[in-house]
N, C-alpha and C positions, 0 to 999 in steps of 0.2 A: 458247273459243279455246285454253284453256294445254291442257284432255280432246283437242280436235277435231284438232290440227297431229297430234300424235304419235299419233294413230287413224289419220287417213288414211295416215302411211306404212305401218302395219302391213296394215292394208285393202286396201294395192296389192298388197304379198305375197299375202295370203290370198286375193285375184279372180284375181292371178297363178298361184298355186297351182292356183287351181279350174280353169284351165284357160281363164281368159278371154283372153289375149294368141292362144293356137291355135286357136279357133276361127275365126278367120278372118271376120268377121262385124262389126257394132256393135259387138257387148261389146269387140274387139278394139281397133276406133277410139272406144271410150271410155277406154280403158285408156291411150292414146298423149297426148289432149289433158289428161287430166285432171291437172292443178297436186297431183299426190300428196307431192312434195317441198318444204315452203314453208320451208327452213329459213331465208329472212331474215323470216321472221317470229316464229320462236320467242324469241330472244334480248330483240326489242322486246317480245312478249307476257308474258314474266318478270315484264320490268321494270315495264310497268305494272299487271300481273295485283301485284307489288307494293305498288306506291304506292295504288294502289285501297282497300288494307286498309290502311294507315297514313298516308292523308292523306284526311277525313273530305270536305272541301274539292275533291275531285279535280274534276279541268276537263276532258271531252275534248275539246274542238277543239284546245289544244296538244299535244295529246300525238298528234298524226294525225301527225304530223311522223316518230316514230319508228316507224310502221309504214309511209312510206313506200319504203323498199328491197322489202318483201313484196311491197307493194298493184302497183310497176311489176314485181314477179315473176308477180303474177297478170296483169298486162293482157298481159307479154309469150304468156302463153300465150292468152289471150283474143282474141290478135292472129292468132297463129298459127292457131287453131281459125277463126275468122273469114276465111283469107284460104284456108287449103286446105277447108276445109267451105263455106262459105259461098260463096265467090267460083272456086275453082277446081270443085268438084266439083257447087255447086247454081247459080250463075250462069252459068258456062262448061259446065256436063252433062260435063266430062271425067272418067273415072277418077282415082282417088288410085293414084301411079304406085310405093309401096313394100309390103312387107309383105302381099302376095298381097292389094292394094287397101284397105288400111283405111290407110294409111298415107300422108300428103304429103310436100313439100319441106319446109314446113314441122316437122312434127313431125321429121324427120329432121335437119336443121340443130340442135334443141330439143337433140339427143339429144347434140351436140358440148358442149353449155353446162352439163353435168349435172353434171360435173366441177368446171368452177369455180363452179357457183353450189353448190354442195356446201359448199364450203372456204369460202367466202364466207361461208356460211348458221355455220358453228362458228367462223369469226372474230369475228360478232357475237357471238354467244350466248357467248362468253369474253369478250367485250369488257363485254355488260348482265351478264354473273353478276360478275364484278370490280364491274360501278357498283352491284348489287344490294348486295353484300357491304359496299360501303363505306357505303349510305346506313343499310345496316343495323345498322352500327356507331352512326351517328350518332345513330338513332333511338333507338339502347337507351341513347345518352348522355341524349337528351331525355327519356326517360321516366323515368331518376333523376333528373333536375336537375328535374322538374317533375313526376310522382306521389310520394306518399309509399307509395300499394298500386301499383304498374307491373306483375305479375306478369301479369295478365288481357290487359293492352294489349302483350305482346310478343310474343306469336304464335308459339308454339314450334314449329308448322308450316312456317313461315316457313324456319327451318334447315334441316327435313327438303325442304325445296323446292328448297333452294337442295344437298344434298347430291344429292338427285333430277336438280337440270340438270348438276351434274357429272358423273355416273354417265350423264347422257346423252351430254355432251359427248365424254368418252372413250369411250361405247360406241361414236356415231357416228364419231371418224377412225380407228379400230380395224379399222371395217368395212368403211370408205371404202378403206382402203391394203390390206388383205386383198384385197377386192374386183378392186383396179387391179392388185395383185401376181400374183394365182391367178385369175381371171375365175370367182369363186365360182359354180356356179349356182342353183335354186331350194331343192334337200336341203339345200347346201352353207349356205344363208343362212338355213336353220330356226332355228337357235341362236339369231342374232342377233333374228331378228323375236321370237321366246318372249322372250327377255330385254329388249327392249324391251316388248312388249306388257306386262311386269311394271310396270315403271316407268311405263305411262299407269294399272295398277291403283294403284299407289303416288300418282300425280299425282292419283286420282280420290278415295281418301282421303283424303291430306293436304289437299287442295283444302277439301273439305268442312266438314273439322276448321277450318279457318282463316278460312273464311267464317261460321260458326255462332260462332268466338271473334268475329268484329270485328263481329258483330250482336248479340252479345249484352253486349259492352265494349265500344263506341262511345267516340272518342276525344270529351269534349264541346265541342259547337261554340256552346252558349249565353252569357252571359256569369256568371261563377261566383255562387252562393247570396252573400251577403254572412256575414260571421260577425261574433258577437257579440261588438262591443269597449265598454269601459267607457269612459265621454267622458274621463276623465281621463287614460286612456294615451294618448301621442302621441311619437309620433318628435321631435315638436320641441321636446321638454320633456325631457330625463333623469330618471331614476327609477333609484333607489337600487337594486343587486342583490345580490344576498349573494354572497360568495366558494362559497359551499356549493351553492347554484344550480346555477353556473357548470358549477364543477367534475365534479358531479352529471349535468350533461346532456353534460361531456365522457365521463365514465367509458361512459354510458348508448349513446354513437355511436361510441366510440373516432375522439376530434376531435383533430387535431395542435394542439398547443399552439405548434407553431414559428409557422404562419403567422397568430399572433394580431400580432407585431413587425412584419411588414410589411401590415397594414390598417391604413388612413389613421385618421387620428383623427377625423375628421367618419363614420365607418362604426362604430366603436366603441360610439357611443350607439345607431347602427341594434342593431349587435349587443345591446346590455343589454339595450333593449327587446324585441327579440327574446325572448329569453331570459326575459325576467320575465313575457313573455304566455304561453308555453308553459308556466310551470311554474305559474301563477295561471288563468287561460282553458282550458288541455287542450286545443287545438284539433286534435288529435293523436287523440282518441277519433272524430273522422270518418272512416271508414273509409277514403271518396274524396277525402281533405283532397288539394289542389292548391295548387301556387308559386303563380298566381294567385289565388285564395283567402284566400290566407296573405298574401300583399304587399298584397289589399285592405282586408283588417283591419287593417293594420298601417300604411296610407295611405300605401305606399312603391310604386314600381316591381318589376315582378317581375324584372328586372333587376339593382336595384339590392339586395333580397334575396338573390336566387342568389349575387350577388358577397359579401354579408356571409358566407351559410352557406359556399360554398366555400374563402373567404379566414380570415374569423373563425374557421370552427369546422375547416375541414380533411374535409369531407366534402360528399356531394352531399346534394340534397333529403331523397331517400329515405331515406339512412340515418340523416339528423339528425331526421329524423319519428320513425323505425323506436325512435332509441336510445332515445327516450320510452317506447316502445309495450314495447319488450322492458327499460324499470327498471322498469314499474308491473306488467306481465307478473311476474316474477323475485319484486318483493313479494306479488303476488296469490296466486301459486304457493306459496311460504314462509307465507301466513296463513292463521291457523287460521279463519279467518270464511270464507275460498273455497276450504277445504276441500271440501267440495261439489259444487265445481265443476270439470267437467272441463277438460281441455286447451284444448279447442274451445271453452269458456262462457267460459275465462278469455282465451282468445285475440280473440274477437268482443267481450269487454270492455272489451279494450283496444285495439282502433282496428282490427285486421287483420280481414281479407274473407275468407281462407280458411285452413283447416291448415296445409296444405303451404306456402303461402306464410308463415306464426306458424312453421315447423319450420326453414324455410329460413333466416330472417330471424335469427332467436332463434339459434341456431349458429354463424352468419356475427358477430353482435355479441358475444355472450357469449363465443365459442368453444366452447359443448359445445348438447346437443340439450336441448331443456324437461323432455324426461323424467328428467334427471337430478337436477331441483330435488326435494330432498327434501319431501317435501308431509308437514302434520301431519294425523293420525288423526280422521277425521269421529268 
């Protein structure tokens, strides 16, 4: 559907073009009924072309609901096709009375609504790329507060899609007010149809790309591996932590030390323990380590975790994973034992799934890129 909407307007150009509107013939009275403009359906298609790729869970029977502004743009023409084809022209035997006979009342009336079902059609699709944009906000919140590797599951496609339906939004009321201003004709609207036809190449790309990311990163909908906790740690027991620890896994995340003063004291001992399983346990070398995961080892809520690492340490999941990944990273790199060992050896060493995300990550925490650690002489 997101390939097939922005095909068919360029398809009415190019039959237009060919000469099918003058011929005077069917190809004419296909050209009149056919629903070539569905733009109340583009905006809904966005949205859940979307949610499709980042909710693993997706449901369609609720979501028929936002294709229903399209679906009554299709029957209206389904109506019309039905009432001058069917019922005027094949039930009654009378001529189609417009357009040297390919043409009815129907498709003629169609031709008054094109205009507002136009504007209509680019008030949604500003309306779903605003709800696109925000849920996509929220989601890149959700995948720090709950991966520690998120790189795979954000779908960098996603952007360029969502730049793609701008780039369409403004091409289409550009053309729309051009059109009503000058009565553009067929040469006149070459431009526009070439520059759209780009952007369904662009939409057939990206598309691609974003569907082979979310099949081959699947958000998981099982319930998490259990990890390996020693019977003796327990959230309901305190255990002793070193000030060095602490301080250590702040330096490693760069953790606000402010909002340690306002976490409650019953979250405190979440926090220590916390802290003393990740620097004894490493659960942190799993590549796909999860908030859920992590809050079942630790026999807490993943709730009530999120709230320690955001509150306690001053960062989201990710990067309180990450800070581990990129101090053992830093020593690895500095020792002469993984010498040896390249970027990449020492990066999949230590918990991270790809380079670019070990390049990215390591930069953003340290502040400088990995290759700057001076490495001793294999």
């Amino acid at each position: 559907m997101l390939i097939l909407l922005p095909t068919l307007s360029v398809a009415q150009w190019m039959l237009g073009f060919a000469g099918w509107y003058d011929s005077h013939d069917s190809y004419s009275t296909f050209m009149f009924y056919m629903p070539w403009q569905l733009g109340l359906l583009m905006g809904p298609v966005y949205y859940l072309y979307f949610r499709s790729l980042t909710r693993p869970a997706f449901y369609q029977r609720p979501a028929l609901r936002h294709l229903l502004p399209g679906l009554a743009q299709i029957t209206l023409f389904a109506a019309v096709a039905a009432y001058d084809l069917g019922w005027w022209r094949g039930v009654r035997q009378r001529p189609l009375p417009d357009f040297f006979g390919t043409k009815g009342y129907g498709a003629t009336l169609l031709g008054y609504l094109e205009l507002p079902l136009a504007l209509a059609g680019y008030a949604l699709l500003l309306v779903y790329t605003l709800r696109v944009l925000a849920d996509y906000r929220r989601y890149y919140r959700y995948l720090n507060d709950n991966f520690s590797n998120p790189e795979r599951l954000r779908f960098a496609g996603l952007r360029q899609i969502l730049l793609l339906q701008v780039a369409s939004l403004g091409l289409g009321l550009l053309f729309t007010g051009l059109n009503e201003a000058l009565s553009l004709n067929y040469q006149s609207a070459w431009y526009f149809y070439v520059v759209q036809g780009c952007l369904v190449y662009g939409l057939i790309v990206v598309g691609l790309q974003a569907n082979y990311a979310a099949a081959s990163s699947p958000l998981p909908l099982t319930s998490p591996a259990p990890l390996t906790l020693p019977p003796a740690t327990s959230l309901k027991q305190p255990l002793a932590v070193t000030t060095a620890s602490v301080s250590a896994v702040e330096e490693g995340a760069e953790q606000a030390s402010a909002g340690l003063a306002s976490l409650p004291s019953e979250l405190l001992a979440h926090r220590d323990h916390l802290v003393h399983f990740m620097e004894t346990e490493q659960p942190w070398l799993r590549a796909e380590l999860t908030l859920a995961e992590l809050a079942q080892a630790l026999h807490v809520t993943p709730g009530i975790l999120s709230r320690v690492i955001n509150t306690g340490c001053g960062c989201n999941f990710s990067d309180f994973v990450n800070g581990y990944r990129v101090r053992a990273a830093t020593e690895r790199l500095a020792s002469p034992r993984y010498a040896h060992y390249s970027l990449v050896g020492v990066a999949f060493d230590c918990g991270f799934n790809s380079k670019s995300t070990f390049n990215r990550v390591f930069k953003k925490l340290a502040g400088y890129p990995p290759s700057d650690v001076t490495r001793p002489n294999t």
